[in-house]
Every structure is written in structure tokens, then in C-alpha cells.
C-alpha positions as CSV (number, residue, x, y, z in Angstrom):
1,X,47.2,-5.7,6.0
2,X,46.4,-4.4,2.6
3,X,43.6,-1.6,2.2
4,X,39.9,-2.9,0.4
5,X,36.7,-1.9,0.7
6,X,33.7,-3.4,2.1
7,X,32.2,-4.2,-1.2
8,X,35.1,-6.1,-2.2
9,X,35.7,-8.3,0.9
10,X,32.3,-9.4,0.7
11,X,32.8,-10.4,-3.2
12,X,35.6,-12.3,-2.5
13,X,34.4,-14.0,0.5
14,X,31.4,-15.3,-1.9
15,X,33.6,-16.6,-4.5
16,X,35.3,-18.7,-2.0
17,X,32.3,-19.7,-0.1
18,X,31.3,-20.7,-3.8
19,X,34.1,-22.6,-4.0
20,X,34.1,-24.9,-1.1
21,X,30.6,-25.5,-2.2
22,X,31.2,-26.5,-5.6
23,X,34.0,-28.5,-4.0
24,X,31.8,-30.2,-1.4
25,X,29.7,-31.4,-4.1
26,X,31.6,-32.7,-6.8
27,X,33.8,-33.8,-4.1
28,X,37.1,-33.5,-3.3
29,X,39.0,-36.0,-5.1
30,X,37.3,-34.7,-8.5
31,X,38.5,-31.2,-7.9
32,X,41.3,-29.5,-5.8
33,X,40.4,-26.1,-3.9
34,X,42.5,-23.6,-2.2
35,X,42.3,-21.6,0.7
36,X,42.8,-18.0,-0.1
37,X,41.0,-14.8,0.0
38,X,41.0,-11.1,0.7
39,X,44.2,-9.9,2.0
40,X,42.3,-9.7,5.6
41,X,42.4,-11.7,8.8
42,X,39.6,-14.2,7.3
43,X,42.1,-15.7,5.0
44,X,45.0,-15.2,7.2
45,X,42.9,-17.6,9.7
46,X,42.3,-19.7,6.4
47,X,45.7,-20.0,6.1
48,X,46.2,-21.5,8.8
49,X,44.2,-24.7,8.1
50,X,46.1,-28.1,7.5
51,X,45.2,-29.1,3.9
52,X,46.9,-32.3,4.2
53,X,43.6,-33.9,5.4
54,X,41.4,-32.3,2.5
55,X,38.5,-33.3,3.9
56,X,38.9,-32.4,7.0
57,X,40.3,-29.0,5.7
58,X,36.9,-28.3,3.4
59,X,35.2,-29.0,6.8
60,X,36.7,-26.6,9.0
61,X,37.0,-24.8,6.1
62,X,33.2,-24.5,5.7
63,X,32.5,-24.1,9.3
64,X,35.3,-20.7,9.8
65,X,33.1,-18.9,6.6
66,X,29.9,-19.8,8.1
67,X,30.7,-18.1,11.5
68,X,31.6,-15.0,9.0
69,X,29.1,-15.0,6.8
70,X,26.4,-15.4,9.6
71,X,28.2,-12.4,12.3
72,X,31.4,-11.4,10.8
73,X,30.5,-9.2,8.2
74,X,30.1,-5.6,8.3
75,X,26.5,-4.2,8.1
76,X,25.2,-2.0,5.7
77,X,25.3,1.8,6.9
78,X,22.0,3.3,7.2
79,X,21.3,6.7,6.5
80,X,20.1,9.1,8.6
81,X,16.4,8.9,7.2
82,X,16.5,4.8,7.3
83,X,17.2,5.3,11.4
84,X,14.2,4.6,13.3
85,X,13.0,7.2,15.4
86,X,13.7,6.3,19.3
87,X,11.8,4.6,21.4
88,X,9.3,6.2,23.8
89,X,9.5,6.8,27.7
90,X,8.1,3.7,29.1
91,X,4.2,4.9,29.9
92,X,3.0,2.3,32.4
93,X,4.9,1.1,35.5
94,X,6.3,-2.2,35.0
95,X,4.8,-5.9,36.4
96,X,6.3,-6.9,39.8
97,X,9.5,-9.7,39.2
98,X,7.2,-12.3,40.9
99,X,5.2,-12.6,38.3
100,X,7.9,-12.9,36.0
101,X,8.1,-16.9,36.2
102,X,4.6,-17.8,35.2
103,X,4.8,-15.7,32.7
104,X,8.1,-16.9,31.3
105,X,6.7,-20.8,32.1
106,X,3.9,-20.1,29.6
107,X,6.0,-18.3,26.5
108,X,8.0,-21.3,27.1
109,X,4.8,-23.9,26.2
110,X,3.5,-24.4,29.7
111,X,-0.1,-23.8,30.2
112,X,0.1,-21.6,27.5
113,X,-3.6,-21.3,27.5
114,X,-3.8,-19.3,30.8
115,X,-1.4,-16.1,29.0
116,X,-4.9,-14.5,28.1
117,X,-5.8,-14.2,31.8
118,X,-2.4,-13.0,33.4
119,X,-2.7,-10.3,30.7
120,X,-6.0,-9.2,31.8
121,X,-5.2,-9.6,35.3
122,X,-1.8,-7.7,34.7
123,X,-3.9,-5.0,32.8
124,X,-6.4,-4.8,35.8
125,X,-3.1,-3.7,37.8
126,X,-2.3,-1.4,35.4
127,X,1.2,-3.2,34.4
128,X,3.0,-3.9,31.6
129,X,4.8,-7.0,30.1
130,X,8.8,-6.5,31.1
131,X,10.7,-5.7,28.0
132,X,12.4,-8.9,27.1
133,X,9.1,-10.4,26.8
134,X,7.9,-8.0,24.1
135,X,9.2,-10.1,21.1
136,X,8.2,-13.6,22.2
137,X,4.4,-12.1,22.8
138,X,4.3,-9.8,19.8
139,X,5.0,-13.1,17.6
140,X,2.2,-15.1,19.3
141,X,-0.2,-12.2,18.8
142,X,1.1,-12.8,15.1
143,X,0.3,-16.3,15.1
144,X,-2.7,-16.3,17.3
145,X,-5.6,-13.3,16.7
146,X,-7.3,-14.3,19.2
147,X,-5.0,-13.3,21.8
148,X,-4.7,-9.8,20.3
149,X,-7.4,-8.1,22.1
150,X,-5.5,-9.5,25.8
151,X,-2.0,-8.5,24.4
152,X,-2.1,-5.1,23.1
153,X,-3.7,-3.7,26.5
154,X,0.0,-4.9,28.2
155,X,3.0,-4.2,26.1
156,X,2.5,-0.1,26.3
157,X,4.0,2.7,24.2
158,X,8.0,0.7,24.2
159,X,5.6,-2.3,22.6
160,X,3.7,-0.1,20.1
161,X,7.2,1.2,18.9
162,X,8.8,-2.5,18.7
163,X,5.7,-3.8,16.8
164,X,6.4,-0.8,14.0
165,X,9.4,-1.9,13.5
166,X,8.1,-5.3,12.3
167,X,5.9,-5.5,9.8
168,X,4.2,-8.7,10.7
169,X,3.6,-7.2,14.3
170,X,2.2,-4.2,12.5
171,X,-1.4,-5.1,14.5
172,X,0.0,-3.8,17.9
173,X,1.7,-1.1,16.1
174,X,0.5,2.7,17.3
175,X,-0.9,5.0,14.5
176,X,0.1,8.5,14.7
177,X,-3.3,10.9,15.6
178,X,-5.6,11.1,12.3
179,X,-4.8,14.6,11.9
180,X,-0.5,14.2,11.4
181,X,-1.6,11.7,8.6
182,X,0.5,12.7,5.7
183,X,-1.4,11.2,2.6
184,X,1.1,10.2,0.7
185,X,2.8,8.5,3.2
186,X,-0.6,6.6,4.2
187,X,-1.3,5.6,0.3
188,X,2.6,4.6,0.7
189,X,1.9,2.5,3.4
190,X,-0.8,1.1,1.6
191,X,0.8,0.2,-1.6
192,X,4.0,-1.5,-0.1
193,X,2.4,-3.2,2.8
194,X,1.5,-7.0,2.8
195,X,-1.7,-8.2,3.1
196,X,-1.3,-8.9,6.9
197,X,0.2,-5.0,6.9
198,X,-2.7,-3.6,5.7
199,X,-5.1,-5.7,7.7
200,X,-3.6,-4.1,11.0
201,X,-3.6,-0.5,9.2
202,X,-7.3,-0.8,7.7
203,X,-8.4,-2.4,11.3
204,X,-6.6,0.8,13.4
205,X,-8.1,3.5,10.9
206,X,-11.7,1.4,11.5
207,X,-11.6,1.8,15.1
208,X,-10.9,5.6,14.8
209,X,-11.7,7.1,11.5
210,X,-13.9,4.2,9.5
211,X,-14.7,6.6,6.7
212,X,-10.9,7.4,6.0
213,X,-10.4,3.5,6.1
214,X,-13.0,2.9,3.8
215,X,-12.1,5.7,1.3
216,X,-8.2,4.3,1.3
217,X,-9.3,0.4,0.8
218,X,-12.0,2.0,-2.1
219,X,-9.2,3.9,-3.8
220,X,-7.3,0.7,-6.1
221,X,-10.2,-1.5,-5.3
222,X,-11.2,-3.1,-8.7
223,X,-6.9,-4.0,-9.3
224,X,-6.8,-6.0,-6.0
225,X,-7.0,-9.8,-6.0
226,X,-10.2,-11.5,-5.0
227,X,-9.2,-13.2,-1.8
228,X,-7.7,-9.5,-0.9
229,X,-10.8,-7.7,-1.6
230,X,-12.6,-10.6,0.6
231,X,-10.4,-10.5,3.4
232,X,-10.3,-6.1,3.1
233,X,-14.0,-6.2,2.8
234,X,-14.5,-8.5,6.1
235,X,-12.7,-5.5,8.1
236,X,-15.7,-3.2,7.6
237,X,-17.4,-5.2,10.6
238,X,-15.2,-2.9,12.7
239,X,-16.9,0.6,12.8
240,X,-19.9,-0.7,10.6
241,X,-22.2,2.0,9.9
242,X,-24.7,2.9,6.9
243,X,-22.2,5.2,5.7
244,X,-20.6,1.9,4.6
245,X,-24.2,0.6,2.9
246,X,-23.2,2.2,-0.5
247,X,-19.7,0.7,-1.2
248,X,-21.0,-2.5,0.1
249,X,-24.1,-2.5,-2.5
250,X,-21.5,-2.0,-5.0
251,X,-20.1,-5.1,-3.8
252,X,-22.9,-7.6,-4.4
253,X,-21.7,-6.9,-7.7
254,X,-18.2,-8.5,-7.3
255,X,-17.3,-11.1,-9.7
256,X,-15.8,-12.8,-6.4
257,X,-18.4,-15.3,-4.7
258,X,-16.5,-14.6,-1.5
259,X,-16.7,-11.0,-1.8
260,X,-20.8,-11.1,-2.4
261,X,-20.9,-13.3,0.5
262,X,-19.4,-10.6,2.7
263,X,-21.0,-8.1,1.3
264,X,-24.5,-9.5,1.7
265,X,-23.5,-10.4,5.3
266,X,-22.2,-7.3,6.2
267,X,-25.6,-5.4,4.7
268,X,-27.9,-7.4,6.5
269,X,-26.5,-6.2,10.1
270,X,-27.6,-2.7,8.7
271,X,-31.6,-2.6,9.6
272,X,-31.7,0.7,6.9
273,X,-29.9,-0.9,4.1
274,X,-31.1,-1.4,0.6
275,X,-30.8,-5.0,1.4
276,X,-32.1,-5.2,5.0
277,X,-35.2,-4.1,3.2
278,X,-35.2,-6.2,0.4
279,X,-35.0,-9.0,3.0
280,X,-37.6,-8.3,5.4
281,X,-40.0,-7.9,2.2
282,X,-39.5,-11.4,1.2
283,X,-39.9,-12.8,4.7
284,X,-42.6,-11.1,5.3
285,X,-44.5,-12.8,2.4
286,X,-43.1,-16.3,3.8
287,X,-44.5,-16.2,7.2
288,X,-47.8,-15.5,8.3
289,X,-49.3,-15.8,12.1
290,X,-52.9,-16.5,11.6
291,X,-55.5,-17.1,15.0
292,X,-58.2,-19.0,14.8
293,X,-61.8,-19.4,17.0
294,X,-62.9,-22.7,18.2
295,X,-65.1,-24.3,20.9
296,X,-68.1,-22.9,22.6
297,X,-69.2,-19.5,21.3
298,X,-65.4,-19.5,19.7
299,X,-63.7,-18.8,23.3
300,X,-60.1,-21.1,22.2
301,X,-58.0,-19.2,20.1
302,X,-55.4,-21.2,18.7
303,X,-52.3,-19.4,16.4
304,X,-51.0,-21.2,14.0
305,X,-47.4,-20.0,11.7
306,X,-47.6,-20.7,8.7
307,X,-44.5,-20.6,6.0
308,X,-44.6,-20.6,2.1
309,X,-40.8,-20.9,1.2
310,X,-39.8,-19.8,-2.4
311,X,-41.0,-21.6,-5.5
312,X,-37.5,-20.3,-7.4
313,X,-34.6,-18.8,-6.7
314,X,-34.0,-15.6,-8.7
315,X,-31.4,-13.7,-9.7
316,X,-32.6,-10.5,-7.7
317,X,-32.4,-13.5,-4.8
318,X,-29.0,-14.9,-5.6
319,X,-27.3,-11.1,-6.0
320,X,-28.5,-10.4,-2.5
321,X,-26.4,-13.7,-1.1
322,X,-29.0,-16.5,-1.1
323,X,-27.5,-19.5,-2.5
324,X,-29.5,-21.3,-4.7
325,X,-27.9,-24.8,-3.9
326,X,-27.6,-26.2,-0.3
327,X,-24.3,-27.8,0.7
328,X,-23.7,-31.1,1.8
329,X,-24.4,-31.1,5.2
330,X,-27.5,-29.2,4.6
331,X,-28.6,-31.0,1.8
332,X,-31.5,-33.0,3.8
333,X,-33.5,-29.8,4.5
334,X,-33.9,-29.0,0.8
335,X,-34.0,-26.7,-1.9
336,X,-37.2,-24.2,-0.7
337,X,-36.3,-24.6,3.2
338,X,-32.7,-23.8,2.5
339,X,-33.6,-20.2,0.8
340,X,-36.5,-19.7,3.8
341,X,-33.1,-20.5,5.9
342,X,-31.4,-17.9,4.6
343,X,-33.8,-14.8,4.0
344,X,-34.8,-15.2,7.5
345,X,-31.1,-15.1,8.6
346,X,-30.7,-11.6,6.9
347,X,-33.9,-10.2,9.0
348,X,-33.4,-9.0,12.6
349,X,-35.5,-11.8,14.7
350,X,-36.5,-8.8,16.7
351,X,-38.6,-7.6,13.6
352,X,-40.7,-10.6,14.0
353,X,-41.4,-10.2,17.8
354,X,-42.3,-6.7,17.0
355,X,-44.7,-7.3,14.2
356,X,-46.8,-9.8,16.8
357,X,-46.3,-8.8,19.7
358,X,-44.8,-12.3,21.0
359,X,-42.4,-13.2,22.8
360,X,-38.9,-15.5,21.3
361,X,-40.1,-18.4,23.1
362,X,-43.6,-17.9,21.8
363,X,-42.6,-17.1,17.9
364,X,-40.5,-20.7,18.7
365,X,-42.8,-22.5,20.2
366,X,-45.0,-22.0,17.3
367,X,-42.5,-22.6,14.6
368,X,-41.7,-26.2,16.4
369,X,-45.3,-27.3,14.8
370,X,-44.8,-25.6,11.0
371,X,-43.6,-28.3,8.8
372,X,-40.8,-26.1,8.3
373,X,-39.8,-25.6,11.6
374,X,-36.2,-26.7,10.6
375,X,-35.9,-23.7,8.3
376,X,-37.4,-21.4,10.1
377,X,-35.8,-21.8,13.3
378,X,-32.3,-22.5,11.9
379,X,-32.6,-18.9,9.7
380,X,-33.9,-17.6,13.1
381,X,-30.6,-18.6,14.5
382,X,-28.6,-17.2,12.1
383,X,-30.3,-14.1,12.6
384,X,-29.1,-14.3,16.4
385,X,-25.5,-15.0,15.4
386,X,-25.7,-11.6,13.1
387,X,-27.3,-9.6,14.8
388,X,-26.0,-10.7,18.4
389,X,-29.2,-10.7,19.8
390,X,-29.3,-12.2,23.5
391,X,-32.8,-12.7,24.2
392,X,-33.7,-14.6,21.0
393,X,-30.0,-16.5,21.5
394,X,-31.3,-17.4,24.8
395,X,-34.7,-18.7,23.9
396,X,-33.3,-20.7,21.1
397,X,-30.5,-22.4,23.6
398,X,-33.7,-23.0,25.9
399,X,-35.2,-24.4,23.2
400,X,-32.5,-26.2,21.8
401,X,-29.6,-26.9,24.2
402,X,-27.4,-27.9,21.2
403,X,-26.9,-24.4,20.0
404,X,-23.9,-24.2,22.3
405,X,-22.4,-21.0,19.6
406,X,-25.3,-18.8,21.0
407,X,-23.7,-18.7,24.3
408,X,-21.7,-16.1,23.5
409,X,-24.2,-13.9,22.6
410,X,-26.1,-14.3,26.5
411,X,-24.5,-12.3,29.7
412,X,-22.4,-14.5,31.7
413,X,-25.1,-13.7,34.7
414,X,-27.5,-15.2,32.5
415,X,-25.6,-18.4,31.2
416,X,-25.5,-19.4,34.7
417,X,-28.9,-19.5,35.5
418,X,-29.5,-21.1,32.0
419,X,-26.7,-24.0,33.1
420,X,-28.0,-24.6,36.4
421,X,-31.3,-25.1,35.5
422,X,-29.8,-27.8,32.7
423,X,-27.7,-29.5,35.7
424,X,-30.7,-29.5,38.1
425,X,-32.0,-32.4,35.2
426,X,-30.9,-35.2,33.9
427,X,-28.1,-34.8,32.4
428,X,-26.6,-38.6,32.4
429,X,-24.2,-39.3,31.1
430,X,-22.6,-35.9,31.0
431,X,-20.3,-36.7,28.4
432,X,-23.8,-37.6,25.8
433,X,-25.7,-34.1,27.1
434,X,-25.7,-30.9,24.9
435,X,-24.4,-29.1,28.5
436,X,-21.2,-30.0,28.5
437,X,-20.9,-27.8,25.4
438,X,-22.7,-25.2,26.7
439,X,-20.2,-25.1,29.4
440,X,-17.5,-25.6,27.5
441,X,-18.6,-22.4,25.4
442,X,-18.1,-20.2,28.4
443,X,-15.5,-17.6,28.5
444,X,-15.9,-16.5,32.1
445,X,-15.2,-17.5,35.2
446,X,-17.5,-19.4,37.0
447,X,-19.2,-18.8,39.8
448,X,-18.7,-20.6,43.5
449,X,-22.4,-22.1,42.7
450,X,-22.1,-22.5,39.1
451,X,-18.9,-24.8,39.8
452,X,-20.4,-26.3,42.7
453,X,-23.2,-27.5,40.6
454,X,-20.7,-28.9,38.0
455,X,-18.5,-31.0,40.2
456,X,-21.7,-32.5,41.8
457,X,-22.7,-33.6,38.1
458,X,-19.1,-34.4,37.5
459,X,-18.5,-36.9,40.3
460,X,-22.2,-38.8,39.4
461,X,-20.9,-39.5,35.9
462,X,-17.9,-40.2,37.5
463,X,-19.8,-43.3,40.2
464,X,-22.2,-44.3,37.7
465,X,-20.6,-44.5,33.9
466,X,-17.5,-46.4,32.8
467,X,-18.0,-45.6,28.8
468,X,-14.8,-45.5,27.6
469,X,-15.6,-42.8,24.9
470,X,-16.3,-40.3,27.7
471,X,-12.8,-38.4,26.2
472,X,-14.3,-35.2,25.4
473,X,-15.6,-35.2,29.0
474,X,-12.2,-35.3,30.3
475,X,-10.5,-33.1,27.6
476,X,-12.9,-30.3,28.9
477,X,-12.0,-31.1,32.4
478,X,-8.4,-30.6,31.9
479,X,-9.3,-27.3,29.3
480,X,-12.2,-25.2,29.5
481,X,-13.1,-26.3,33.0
482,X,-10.0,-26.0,34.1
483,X,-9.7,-22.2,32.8
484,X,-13.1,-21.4,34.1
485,X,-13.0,-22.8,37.7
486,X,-12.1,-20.0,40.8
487,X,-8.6,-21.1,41.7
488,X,-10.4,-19.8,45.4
489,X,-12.1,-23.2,45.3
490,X,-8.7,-25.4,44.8
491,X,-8.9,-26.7,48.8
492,X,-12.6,-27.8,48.1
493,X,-12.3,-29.7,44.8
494,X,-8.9,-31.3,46.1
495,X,-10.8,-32.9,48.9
496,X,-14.3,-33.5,46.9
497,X,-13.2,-36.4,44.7
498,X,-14.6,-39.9,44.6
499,X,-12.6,-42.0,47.2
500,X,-13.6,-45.2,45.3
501,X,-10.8,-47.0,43.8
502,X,-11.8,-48.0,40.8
503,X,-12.7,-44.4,40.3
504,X,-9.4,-43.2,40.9
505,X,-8.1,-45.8,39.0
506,X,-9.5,-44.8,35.6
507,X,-9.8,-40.9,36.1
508,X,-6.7,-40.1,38.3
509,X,-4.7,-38.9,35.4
510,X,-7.5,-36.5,34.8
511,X,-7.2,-35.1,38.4
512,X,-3.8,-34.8,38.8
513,X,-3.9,-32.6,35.5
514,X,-6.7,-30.2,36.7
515,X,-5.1,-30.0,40.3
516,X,-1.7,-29.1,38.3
517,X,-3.5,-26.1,36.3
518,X,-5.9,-24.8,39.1
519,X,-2.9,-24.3,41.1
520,X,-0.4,-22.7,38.8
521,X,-3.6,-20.4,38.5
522,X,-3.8,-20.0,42.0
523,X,-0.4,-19.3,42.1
524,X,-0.1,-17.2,38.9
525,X,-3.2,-14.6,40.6
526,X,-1.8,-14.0,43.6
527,X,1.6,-13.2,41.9
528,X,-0.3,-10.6,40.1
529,X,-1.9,-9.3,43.5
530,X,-1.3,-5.7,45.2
């Protein structure tokens, strides 16, 4: 066989690749091809075709250079400084093979939605995820950010050292210890990297070192693009601190709406900032709590709030983040109550229970009779939301049973004594009441009572309402309820369903798929047991 480089096989391989091509195209009675190539076994295997049948020969012609041109060529040789650096000693002992087929069942699709809790229940054991596993999870933490925070607890120092070598798995990536930080190499990191790359790096250097983070993402700040500097901004949340309140005024400046809007945000969860302060100043010229003497000798006292939204909205107004128009969906509420809406949601609701010395359910019990109760109490939600605040989130779900996206702002102790006083009610037809999202906004898992309670409810609906659009009830059967139930209580909900067989009829579908996921959960725990 005659001598040729590398360089050169691959050349000539392309040209006839490009050939056969060509051919295929125009098509074979328009233009004659030939089988030859490098002097190497490729062409001697070419050779070797029957060109009688043409097509037949482009065919299998195609197919043999395929094969090559996906495994059969040579790869590039690194040099030594491309090499990655080994892997590290594996640091945590790994999970028992029992556990192995649930968690291969779920990377393959099924009940996918239970990977979160074998990771924390493999992370309780102090496990890690086998190595073959390591790709097929790092991708889904890719796809998925939610299921980051479950993930990068489980794949250990041999997971940290695969994600570097990808860079869309750069978020479960291990940063060397602030003090080895070249800066070069960091500012090289951050110049080359994609946006998802730098997300990862900016939210690692957050949780560790946020001033370093913030000096690096400040450094070519006015050059990036405005959905980058939105999306960089956003990451200050992690670490946030008033040592972040300066570049973040500068902000409100950004000729990006999306930017200001973070930036206003983000400024309004810092009680010393420029614009917390700016904030509370307005509101507190909005609403006023007045008590007045009635009755005999003036022995009733009755308090009345009273709010004076803004006549205008300014531009010292709009640079802080108030929008002057409402969108559609808020559009009913209007012009002066959307602005009250807002200023209020950039004031801790905990400043107004200070200032008078009430209680969250008092401040909302007297906002129910303002005429602008809608705008007060929806920028007192808000506030909630920002500020995470669980007592006023909890008074306003009291309140207001519909504001199922404060749950997650209440203790899980406390959302079960706020659900099982809703389920002691009315709460037909369960599908209609504001506490099937309540429960389905739960992320814990329930207690024996809690569930008791809900299966009681569960089977009423079940004997006394045929509606037909009851599908959100059953999708948060099979789902949330599904997830939240003890798998412990499998023997009792088995044997506690209507025996009525009409029942049955309409809702055993629904069963059969709880039944299915309570006990691969049952199954999948005690896999994952000492």
C-alpha cells in the first residue's frame, strides 16, 4: 500500500464523497462516476463493488463512505496542553445496584417526575449516581433547571469533572477555590463562553465570592446585548447584598426595558437602597390609617384605610420600574390603581405592620373596605412574593384562598393546618374550590392526616359530582397528589375507594394510574433504604 498522510486521505475521500453526491443528484444516467480513491483499503473495498448495477453501486457506494466518514477516520492528535486533566478519585461511595432499575426506568421516560426525590433520597444516604448515568442526568439538568438543585448534590467530584468537559453542563461543573483563580484565564472563560457558560460561571462565583462575580459581569457591560445584560443581571438574586445597590442604580438607567425591570426588582428586595427608600416615601403618602370616635361619650373606635393613588405617573416614577400603562389582563383595575399596585409591591409589607402596630390580617381586613382594595391588596401581594414574607403570604392565602403562588412562601407545618382547615369546609365540588390549587402548590410530602383529610374530600366529590370537566381534578390525582402522598399509606388508599360501580366506572383509569405511581414510589424508597 502506497505511503500518504492523514491530510491527504481525508482530501480525497471528500472529493469522492462529493462525487457520489453530485451523482446522486443529477442522477446517474446524466453523469457516470467511478469508484476510486486513495491508494488505501477504503478504495481497495471500493473496488470491489459491482458497477454493473449503477444504482445499486452508488448505493452501497454511499453507505461504505458513510461508515468511514462517521468512525473510520483518524482523529486529530491533541497536544499535550489540549489533554484534559484526569478525572478525580471517586469521593462518595456509590448507590446500591438495587436501586439501579428505577433509576434507569425514569431516564428512560417512566415516571420521570419522581428523579427529583430518588436524588434527594439517594443524597440522604450519602450516594452517588453510578457512572453510566452521569451523561443522561447531566443533559436533563441542561434541559430542565429545575432539577439542578436535586442533581448536583448526587453525581460527586467524577460528575463535576464530566460536566467541565461540556460546556452546556458547565452548571454542575466544580470551580477551582477563589484563591487559584488565574485572571486571565477567568476573563478567558468569560469572553469565549456562551451565554448558558457564563450563566453557570457568574451563578458559582455568586454563591462564593458575589463581589468577584459582580466586578467580572461589570467589566465589558455596556458592549453586551440587551437580552444578555437582562438575563446576567437576573443572577445577582444569588448572593444579593447592598454591595450590589450601586451597579444596580446604574442600571435603572439601561436603555433595555428588560434590564430596568430587573434592576428595579432586584433593588426593592434591598430595605437600604436608594430605591427601597424612594418607594416607601411614596407609599407612605398613599395610605393613611385614620381612627375615629363614635357612640356614647366616643367609646367605638372605628379605623378606616384610606388610599390616594397617584394623579400622574412621572418620570422619577417610571425610572424606578413603575409602568405607566397596565397590561391587558390588568387593564380593569386602571391607570391610578395599577401604579398604587406597584409602589406598594416595592415596600416590605412588614413596614406597614410596623408603622401601626397591626397585625397582616388586620392591615387586610381593613384594605377589603378601601375602594381600592384591589390595588392595595394585589401590590401587598407582590410584596409577599419579593420579599418572601410568610406571615403576610399566609394571611393573604387566608384571606384569599386563590393566591395558591404564596404557598411557597409558608412552612410546610403551616400549609397543613392552613389546608385542613379549608377541607374541614365546603369545598364541593373539589375540582371548582381554590384548594385543589393550594394542594397542588405543595412541594412536600404530606402528612398521614393531611392525606387522610384529602382522600375523605376526594371520595365525596367522587359519590356526589359527575361534571365531566372535573379533568384538572384528576390530572392532580395522577401528578401532584400522586408525588405528595406517603407511599406508607399505599395498603390504606388501595382498600378506601368507592365500591360503587358507576364510580369505578368513570374514575378507574384514574386509580389504576395513582396505584401504579404510589407503588413504584413505594418500591423506589425502600430500594434506596439501609
Amino acid at each position: 500500500m502506497a505511503s500518504f498522510t492523514y491530510c491527504e486521505w481525508c482530501s480525497d475521500m471528500h472529493d469522492v464523497w462529493d462525487t457520489l453526491v453530485t451523482t446522486a443528484v443529477l442522477g446517474t444516467e446524466r453523469r457516470a462516476f467511478t469508484l476510486s480513491g486513495a491508494d488505501t483499503q477504503v478504495d481497495f473495498l471500493l473496488q470491489k463493488i459491482d458497477i454493473k448495477d449503477v444504482v445499486g453501486a452508488l448505493l452501497d457506494a454511499a453507505a461504505l463512505l458513510a461508515h468511514y466518514r462517521a468512525a473510520g477516520q483518524m482523529p486529530a492528535q491533541p497536544t499535550a496542553a489540549a489533554l484534559a486533566a484526569p478525572a478525580p478519585a471517586h469521593d462518595l461511595p456509590l448507590c446500591p445496584a438495587r436501586a439501579l432499575p428505577h433509576l434507569v426506568a425514569m431516564l428512560g421516560g417512566s415516571q420521570r417526575a419522581l428523579l427529583p426525590e430518588w436524588l434527594a433520597a439517594l443524597v440522604a444516604r450519602g450516594w452517588r449516581v453510578p457512572p453510566a448515568a452521569l451523561p443522561d442526568l447531566l443533559e436533563l439538568g441542561h434541559q430542565n433547571a429545575a432539577l439542578r438543585p436535586a442533581l448536583l448534590p448526587a453525581i460527586g467530584a467524577r460528575g463535576r469533572w464530566l460536566a467541565s468537559q461540556n460546556p452546556e453542563w458547565a452548571y454542575a461543573a466544580a470551580l477551582p477555590e477563589v484563591t487559584t483563580f488565574d485572571e486571565a484565564a477567568l476573563a478567558n472563560a468569560w469572553n469565549t463562553g456562551t451565554r448558558s457558560t457564563r450563566l453557570a460561571l457568574l451563578a458559582n462565583l455568586r454563591a462564593r465570592v458575589p463581589d468577584i462575580a459582580r466586578e467580572l459581569m461589570a467589566r465589558d457591560w455596556a458592549s453586551e446585548k440587551a437580552e444578555d445584560r437582562a438575563a446576567l443581571l437576573a443572577a445577582l438574586e444569588t448572593g444579593l447584598s447592598q454591595a450590589d445597590e450601586s451597579f444596580l442604580e446604574h442600571a435603572l438607567d439601561d436603555r433595555s426595558k428588560e434590564v430596568r425591570r430587573t434592576a428595579s426588582r432586584l433593588l426593592a428586595r434591598l430595605p437600604e437602597s436608594r430605591l427601597a427608600a424612594r418607594m416607601a416615601e411614596r407609599a407612605q403618602m398613599l395610605l393613611t390609617l385614620t381612627t375615629e370616635r363614635s357612640g356614647f361619650r366616643g367609646r367605638k373606635q372605628q379605623t378606616h384605610l384610606h388610599a390616594a393613588p397617584p394623579a400622574q405617573c412621572d418620570a422619577a416614577m417610571q425610572r424606578d420600574g413603575i409602568e405607566p400603562q397596565p397590561p391587558a389582563l390588568r387593564a380593569k383595575l386602571g391607570e391610578r390603581a395599577w401604579w398604587l399596585q406597584q409602589i406598594l409591591a416595592a415596600v416590605p409589607p412588614t413596614h406597614w405592620s410596623a408603622a401601626w402596630e397591626r397585625s397582616p390580617q388586620a392591615l387586610i381586613a381593613l384594605a377589603e373596605q378601601s375602594e381600592w382594595k384591589d390595588g392595595i391588596l394585589e401590590g401587598w401581594q407582590a410584596a409577599a412574593l419579593a420579599t418572601h414574607d410568610a406571615d403576610w403570604a399566609e394571611a393573604l392565602v387566608r384571606y384569599r384562598p386563590a393566591n395558591s403562588e404564596l404557598m411557597g412562601l409558608i412552612p410546610a407545618e403551616r400549609q397543613e393546618v392552613l389546608l385542613l382547615d379549608l377541607l374541614r369546609g365546603d369545598c364541593m365540588p373539589l375540582h371548582k374550590h381554590p384548594v385543589l390549587d393550594l394542594l397542588r402548590a405543595t412541594s412536600h410530602t404530606w402528612s398521614t392526616t393531611l392525606t387522610q383529610a384529602v382522600f375523605r374530600t376526594l371520595y365525596r366529590h367522587m359519590r356526589t359530582w359527575r361534571d365531566s370537566y372535573d379533568y384538572q381534578l384528576r390530572g392532580a390525582l395522577t401528578d401532584e397528589f400522586a408525588r405528595r402522598v406517603p407511599p406508607t399509606l399505599l395498603p390504606e388508599i388501595a382498600a378506601g375507594w368507592p365500591d360503587e360501580p358507576n364510580i369505578r366506572e368513570r374514575w378507574q383509569g384514574v386509580i389504576d394510574k395513582l396505584m401504579i405511581t404510589l407503588q413504584f414510589r413505594y418500591d423506589m424508597l425502600r430500594a434506596l433504604q439501609l
